[in-house]
C-alpha positions as CSV (number, residue, x, y, z in Angstrom):
1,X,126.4,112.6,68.0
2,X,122.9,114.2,67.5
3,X,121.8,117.1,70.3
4,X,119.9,115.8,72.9
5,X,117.9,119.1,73.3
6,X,117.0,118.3,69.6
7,X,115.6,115.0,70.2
8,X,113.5,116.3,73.0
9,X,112.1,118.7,71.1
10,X,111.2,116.6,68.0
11,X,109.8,113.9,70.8
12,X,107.5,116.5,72.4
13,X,106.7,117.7,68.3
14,X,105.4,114.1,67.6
15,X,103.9,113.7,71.0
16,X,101.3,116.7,70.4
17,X,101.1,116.6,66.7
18,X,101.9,120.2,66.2
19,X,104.8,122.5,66.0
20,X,102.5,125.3,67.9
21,X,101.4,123.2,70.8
22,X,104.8,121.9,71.1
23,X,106.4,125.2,71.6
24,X,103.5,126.1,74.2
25,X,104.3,123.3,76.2
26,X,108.4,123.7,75.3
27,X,107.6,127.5,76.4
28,X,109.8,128.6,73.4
29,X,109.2,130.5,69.6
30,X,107.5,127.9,67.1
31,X,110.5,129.0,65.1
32,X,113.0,127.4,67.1
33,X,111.2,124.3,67.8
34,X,110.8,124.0,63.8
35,X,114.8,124.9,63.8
36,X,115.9,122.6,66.0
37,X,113.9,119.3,64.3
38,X,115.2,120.6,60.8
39,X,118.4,120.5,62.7
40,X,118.3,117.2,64.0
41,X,116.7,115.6,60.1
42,X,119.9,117.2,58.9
43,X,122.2,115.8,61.3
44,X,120.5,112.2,60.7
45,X,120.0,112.9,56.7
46,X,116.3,111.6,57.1
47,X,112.8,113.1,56.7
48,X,111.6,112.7,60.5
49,X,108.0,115.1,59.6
50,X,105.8,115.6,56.8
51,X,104.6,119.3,56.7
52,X,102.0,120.9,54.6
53,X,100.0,123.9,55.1
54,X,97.1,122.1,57.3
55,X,98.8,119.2,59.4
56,X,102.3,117.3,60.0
57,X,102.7,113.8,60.1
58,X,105.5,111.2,61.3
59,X,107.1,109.6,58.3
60,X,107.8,105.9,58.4
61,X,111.4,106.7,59.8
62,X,110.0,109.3,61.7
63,X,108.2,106.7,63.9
64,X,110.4,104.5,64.0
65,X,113.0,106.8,65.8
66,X,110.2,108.1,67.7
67,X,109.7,105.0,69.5
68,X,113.6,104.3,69.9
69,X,114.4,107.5,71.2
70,X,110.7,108.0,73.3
71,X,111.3,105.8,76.6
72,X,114.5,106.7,77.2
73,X,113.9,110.1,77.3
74,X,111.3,109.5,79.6
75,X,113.8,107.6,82.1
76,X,116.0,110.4,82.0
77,X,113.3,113.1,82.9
78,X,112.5,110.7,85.8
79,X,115.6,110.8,86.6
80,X,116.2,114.3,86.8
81,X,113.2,115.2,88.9
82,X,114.1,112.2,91.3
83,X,117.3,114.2,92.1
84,X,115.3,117.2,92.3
85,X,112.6,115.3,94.6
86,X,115.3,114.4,97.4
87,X,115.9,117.9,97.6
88,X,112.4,119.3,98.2
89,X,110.4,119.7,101.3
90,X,107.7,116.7,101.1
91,X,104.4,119.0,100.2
92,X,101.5,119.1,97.8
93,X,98.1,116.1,98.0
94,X,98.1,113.1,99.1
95,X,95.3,110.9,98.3
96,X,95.1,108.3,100.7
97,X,92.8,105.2,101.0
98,X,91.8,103.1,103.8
99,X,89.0,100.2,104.4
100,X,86.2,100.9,106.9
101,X,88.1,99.1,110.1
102,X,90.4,102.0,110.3
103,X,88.1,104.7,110.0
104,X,88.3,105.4,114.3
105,X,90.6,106.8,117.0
106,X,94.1,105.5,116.6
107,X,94.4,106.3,112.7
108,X,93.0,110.0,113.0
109,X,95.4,110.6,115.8
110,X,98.7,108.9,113.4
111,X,96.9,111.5,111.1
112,X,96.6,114.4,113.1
113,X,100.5,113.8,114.2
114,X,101.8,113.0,110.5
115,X,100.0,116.4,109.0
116,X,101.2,118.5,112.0
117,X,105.1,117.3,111.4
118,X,104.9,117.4,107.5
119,X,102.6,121.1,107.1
120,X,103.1,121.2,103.6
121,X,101.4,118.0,102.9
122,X,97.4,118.1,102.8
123,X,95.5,115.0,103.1
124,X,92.5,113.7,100.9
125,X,91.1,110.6,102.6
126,X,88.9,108.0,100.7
127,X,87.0,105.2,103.9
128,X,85.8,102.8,102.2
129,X,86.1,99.2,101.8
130,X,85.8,99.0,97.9
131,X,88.9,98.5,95.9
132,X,89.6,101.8,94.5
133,X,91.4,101.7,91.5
134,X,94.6,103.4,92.6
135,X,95.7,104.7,88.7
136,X,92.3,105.8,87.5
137,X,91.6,107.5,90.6
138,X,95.1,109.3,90.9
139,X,94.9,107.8,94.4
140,X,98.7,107.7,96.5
141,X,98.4,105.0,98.6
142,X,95.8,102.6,100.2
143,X,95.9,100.2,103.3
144,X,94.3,96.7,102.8
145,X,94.1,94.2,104.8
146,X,93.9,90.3,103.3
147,X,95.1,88.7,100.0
148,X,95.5,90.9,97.3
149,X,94.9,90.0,93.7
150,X,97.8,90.5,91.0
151,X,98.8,94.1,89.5
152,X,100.8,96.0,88.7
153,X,100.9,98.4,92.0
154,X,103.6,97.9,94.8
155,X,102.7,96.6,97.9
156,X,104.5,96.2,101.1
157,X,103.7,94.4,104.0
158,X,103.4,96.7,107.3
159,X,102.0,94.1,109.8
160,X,98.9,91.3,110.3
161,X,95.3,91.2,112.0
162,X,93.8,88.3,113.9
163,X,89.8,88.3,115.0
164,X,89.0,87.3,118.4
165,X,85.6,85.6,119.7
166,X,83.7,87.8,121.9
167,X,81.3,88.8,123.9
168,X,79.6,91.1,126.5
169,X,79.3,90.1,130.3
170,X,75.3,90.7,129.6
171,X,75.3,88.4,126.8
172,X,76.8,85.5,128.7
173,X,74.5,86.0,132.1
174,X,72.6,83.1,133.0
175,X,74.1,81.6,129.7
176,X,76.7,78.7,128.8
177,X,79.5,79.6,127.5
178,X,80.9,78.2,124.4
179,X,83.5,75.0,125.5
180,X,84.2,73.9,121.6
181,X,84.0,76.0,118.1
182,X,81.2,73.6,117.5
183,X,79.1,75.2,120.4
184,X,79.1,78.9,118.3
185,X,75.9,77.3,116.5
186,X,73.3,77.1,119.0
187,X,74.7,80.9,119.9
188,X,73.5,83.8,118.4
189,X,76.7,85.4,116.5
190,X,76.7,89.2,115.3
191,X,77.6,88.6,111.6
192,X,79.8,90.8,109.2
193,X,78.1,90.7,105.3
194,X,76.0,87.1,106.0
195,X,73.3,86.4,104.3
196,X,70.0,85.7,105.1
197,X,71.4,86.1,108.1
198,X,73.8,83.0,108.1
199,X,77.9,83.4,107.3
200,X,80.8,80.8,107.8
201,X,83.6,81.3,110.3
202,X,86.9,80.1,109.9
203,X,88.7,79.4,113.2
204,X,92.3,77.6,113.8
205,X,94.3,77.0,116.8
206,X,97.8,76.0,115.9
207,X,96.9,73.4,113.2
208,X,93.4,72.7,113.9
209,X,91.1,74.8,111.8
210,X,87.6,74.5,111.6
211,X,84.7,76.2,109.4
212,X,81.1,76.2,110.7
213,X,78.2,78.3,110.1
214,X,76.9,80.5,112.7
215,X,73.9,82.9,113.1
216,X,72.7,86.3,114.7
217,X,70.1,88.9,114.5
218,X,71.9,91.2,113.0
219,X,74.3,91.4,109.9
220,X,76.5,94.5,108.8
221,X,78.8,95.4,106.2
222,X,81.3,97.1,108.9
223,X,83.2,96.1,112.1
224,X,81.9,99.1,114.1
225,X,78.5,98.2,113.8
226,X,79.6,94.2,114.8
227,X,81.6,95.6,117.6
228,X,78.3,98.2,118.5
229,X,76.3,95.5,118.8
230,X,78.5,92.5,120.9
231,X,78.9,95.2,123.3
232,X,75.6,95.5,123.8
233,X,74.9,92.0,124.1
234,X,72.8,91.0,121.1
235,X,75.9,88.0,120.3
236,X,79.2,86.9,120.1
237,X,80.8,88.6,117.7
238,X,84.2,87.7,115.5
239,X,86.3,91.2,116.1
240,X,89.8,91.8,115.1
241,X,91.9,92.7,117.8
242,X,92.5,96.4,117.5
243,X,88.5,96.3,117.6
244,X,88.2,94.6,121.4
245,X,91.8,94.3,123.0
246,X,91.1,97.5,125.2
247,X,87.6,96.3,126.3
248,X,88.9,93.1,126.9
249,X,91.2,94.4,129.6
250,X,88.4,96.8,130.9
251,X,86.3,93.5,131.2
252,X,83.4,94.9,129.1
253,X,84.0,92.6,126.7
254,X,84.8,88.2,127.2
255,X,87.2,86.7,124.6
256,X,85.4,83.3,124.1
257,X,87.4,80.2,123.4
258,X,90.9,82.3,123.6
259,X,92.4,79.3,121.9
260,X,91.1,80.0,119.0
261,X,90.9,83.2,116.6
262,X,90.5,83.6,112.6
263,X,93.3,82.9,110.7
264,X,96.2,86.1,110.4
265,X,95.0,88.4,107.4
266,X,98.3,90.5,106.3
267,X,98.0,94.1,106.0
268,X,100.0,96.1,103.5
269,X,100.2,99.3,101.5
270,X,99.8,99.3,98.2
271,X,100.7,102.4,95.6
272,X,101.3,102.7,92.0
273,X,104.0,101.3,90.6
274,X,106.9,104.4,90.4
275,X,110.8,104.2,89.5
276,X,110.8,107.3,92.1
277,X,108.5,107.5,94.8
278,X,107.2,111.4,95.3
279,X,108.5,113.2,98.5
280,X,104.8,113.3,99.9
281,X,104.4,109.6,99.9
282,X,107.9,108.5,101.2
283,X,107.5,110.2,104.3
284,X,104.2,108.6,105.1
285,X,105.1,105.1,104.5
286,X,108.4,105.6,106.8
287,X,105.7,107.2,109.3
288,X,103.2,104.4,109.1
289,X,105.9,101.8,109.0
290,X,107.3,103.1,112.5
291,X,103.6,103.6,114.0
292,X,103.1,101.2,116.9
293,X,99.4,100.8,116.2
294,X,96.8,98.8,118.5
295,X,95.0,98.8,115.1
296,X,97.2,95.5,114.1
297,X,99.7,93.4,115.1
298,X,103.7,94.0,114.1
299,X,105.1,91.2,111.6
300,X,106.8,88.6,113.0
């Protein structure tokens, strides 16, 4: 049976296209690297590399045992350093993204407690509610909330949001309040990305659902700003819970037709797909998985 040590080395030879840089990264002579694929063409009784003065190149064979003999040793470096990852202290970066809606309070704090019970892990966080392309961005793990379009990434559901109908005590004085979804349109509404000032709710209660179009002074591209301004009583606004449950029970803020809310949006996390997930990243998803968060509701 050919040396596996061999076939490694003759791998890492094709994979740089040098004898030189393949010792570098091998951190060993060129003159063993060179031994040890004369070694293995010997043991085979094939010409794996072409070698002049200037440049090597695969021959036919070569290749073809190149691409045999390339993904499985791949699996079993993954496997080693999966063994050698259950060992280790979770440390190093983690890149994390998050939309907009949980840039506040309660995720800072599961933050702050996560970094001060795992020291060796530093956090870069990305807020924003654009997609970031998890692979070209060599980002961990992001949180999104809604339906999520097919890849290739991993994604596991952690829990679901609803969004309530509210409004301030000085919006509703000397007003009537809503008695059917129908009434939202002669209402002014605080409105998340409408345009022109205009946007469609969907509500349902138990198997009703209904979609009208409501509108409002102002428009935003973030729930803060929604929430900033139903609290101040420019409009009803269309919140998700974690956004108005506490002002709710402080009676700041009136849910309006309580019956009725958006339809659930699921929240997962979402990471590159891995055969072994890194140290850093399984201890945050245990940790956010535990987290009794007002941010969204726990799955049913």
């Amino acid at each position: 049976m050919t040396d596996l040590n061999d076939i490694a080395v003759f791998v890492k030879v094709a994979q740089f296209g040098s004898f030189t840089q393949a010792a570098r990264a091998l951190s060993m002579p060129v003159s063993t690297v060179s031994r040890k694929v004369t070694s293995l063409e010997d043991q085979l009784g094939i010409t794996l590399i072409q070698r002049t003065t200037r440049k090597l190149s695969l021959t036919a064979q070569g290749r073809a045992y190149y691409d045999q003999c390339s993904e499985p040793l791949s699996r079993l470096v993954d496997a080693e350093n999966a063994l050698t990852q259950t060992q280790r202290k979770p440390e190093g970066l983690l890149k994390v993204s998050v939309p907009v809606t949980l840039g506040q309070e309660p995720f800072y704090a599961f933050l702050s407690t996560f970094l001060r019970k795992y020291p060796g892990i530093h956090v870069d966080l990305f807020i924003t509610n654009l997609f970031v392309d998890l692979i070209a961005e060599n980002v961990d793990v992001a949180i999104r909330f809604g339906e999520l379009s097919d890849s290739t990434l991993v994604a596991k559901r952690i829990g679901r949001s609803v969004r309530y109908l509210v409004a301030s005590p000085e919006y509703l004085k000397g007003r009537l309040a809503p008695a059917k979804p129908e009434d939202l349109a002669s209402h002014q509404c605080i409105l998340l990305n409408g345009r022109n000032n205009e946007v469609e709710w969907h509500l349902v209660n138990g198997r009703k659902s209904v979609k009208l179009r409501v509108a409002g002074p102002v428009s935003s591209r973030d729930f803060q700003s929604v929430s900033a301004f139903t609290y101040r009583g420019h409009g009803i606004g269309l919140l998700p819970s974690g956004y108005c449950e506490e002002q709710i029970r402080r009676r700041e803020l009136v849910r309006i037709l309580p019956e009725w809310s958006s339809p659930e949006i699921l929240v997962h996390t979402v990471y590159p797909t891995r055969r072994f997930v890194p140290s850093k990243l399984q201890v945050f998803l245990e940790q956010l998985s535990e987290w009794e968060t007002p941010l969204w509701l726990p799955l049913r």
